[in-house]
C-alpha positions as CSV (number, residue, x, y, z in Angstrom):
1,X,10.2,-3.4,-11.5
2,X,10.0,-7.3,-11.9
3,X,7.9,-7.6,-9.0
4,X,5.3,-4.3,-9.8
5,X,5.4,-5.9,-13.3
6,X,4.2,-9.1,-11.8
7,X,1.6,-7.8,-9.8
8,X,0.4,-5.5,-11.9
9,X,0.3,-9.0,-14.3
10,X,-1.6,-10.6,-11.4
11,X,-4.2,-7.7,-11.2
12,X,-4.9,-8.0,-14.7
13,X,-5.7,-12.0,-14.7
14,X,-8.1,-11.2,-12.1
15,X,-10.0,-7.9,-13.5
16,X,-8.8,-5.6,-11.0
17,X,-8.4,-2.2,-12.8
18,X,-6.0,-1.1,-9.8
19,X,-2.5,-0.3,-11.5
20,X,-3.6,-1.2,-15.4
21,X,-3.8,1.3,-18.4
22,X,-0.4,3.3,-17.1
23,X,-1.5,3.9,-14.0
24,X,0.6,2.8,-11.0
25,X,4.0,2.5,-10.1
26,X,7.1,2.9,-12.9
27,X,10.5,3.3,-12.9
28,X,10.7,6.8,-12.2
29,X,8.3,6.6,-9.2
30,X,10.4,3.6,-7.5
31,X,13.7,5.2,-7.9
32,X,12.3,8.6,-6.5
33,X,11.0,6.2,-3.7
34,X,14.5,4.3,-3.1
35,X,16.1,8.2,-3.7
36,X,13.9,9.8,-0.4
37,X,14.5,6.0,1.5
38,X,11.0,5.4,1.9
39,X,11.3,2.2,-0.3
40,X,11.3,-0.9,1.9
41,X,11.8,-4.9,0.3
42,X,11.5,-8.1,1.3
43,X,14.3,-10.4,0.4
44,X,13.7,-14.2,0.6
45,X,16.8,-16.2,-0.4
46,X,18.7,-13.1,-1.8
47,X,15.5,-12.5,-4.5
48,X,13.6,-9.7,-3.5
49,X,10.4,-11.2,-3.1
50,X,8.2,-7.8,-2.6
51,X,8.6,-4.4,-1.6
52,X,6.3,-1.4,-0.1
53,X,6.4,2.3,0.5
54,X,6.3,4.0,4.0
55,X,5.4,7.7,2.6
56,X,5.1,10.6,5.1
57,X,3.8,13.3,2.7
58,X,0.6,14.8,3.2
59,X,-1.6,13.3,0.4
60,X,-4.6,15.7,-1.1
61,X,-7.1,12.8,-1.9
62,X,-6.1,11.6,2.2
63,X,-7.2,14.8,3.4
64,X,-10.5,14.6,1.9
65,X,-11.9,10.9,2.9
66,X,-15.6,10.2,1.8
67,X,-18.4,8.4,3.6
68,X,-16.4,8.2,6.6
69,X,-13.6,9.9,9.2
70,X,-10.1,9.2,10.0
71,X,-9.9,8.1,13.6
72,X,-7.7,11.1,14.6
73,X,-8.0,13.8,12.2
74,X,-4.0,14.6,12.4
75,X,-1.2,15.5,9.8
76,X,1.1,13.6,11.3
77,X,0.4,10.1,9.3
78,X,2.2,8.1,7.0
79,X,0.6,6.5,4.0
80,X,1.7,2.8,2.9
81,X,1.6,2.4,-0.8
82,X,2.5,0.0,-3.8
83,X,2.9,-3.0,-1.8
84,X,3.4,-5.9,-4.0
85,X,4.3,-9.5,-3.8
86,X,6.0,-11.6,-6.6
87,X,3.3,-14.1,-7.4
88,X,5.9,-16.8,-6.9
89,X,5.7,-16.0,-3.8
90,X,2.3,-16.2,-3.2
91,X,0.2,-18.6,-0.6
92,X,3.6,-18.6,1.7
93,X,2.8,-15.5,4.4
94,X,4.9,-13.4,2.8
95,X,2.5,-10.5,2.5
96,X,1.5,-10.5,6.0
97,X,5.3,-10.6,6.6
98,X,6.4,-7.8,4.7
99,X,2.5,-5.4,5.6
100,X,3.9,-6.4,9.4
101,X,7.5,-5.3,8.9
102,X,6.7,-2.3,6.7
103,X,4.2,-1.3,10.3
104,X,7.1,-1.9,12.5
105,X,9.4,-0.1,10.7
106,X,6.6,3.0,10.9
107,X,6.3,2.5,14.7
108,X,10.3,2.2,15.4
109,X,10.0,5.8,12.8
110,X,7.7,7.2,16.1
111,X,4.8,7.5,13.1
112,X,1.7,6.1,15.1
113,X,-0.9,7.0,13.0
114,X,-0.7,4.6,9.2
115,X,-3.2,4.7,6.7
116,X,-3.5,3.0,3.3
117,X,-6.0,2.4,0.2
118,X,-6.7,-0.4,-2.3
119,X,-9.3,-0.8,-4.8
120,X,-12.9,-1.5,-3.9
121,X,-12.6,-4.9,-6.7
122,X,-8.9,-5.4,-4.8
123,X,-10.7,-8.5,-2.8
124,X,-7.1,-9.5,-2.0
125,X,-5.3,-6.7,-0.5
126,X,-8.2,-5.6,1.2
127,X,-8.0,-9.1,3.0
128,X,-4.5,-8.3,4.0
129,X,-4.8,-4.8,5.2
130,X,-8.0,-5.9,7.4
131,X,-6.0,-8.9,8.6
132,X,-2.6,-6.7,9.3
133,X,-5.0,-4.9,11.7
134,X,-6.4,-1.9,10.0
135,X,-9.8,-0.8,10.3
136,X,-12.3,0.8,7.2
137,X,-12.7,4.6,7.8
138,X,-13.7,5.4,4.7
139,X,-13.5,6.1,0.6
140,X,-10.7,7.9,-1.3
141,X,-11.1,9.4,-4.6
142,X,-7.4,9.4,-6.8
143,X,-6.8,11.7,-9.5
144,X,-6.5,8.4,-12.0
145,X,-9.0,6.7,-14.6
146,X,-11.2,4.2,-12.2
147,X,-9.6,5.9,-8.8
148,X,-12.5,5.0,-6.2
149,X,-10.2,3.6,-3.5
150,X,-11.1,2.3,0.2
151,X,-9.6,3.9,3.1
152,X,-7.9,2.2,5.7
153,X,-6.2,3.1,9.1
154,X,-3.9,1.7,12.3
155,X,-3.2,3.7,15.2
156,X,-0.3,2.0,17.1
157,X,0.4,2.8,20.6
């Protein structure tokens, strides 16, 4: 929770509404995440430094994509969420590192097909998803207060 605390810290200093006003990952949703193993960290000198979700259920708002199409319209994807990075870690490739690892742990899972969202003011992340290889399909819409969201996909072979 220190590092989603952080982040969600980091978002805030630099007006992205992504994870502010409740929204966003708690408690309760991390240790459902480490319950069902889909809960993934990144440990740099025994701290953990950042952590992301590989989640392989179907998703409502990913079944309706807006201005755009999923490259292969199949069932069979897995969605990357809450993917955060202590800011102390920041500026060292550690995100790259741990969006890389969390693909590779999807690929050696046989999921070929990985999809993921940010926030359109999420100037950051989008950054990183479009420089860990994913291409922009499209626009999400969550069920939260300010839940536009752009949609992103990787199809590994």
């Amino acid at each position: 929770m220190d590092v989603i605390r952080a982040a969600r810290q980091f978002l805030h200093a630099h007006t992205i509404p992504q994870w502010q006003n409740g929204e966003g990952p708690d408690e309760k949703q991390l240790i459902q995440d480490i319950a069902t193993q889909q809960c993934y960290v990144l440990i740099v000198d025994q701290e953990i430094a950042g952590l992301g979700i590989i989640s392989s259920d179907i998703e409502e708002p990913y079944e309706q994509i807006k201005n755009g199409h999923w490259q292969q319209a199949s069932k069979d994807y897995v969605v990357i969420h809450r993917v955060a990075i202590d800011p102390v870690y920041h500026g060292k490739g550690l995100a790259l590192l741990l969006m890389n690892l969390l693909i590779t742990t999807a690929r050696l899972n046989n999921q070929f097909d990985i999809r993921i969202d940010t926030h359109p003011d999420n100037k950051p992340m989008q950054h990183l998803i479009k420089k860990a290889g994913f291409h922009y399909q499209g626009e999400l819409s969550l069920p939260v207060a300010d839940g536009q969201r752009f949609a992103y996909q990787l199809i590994l072979s």
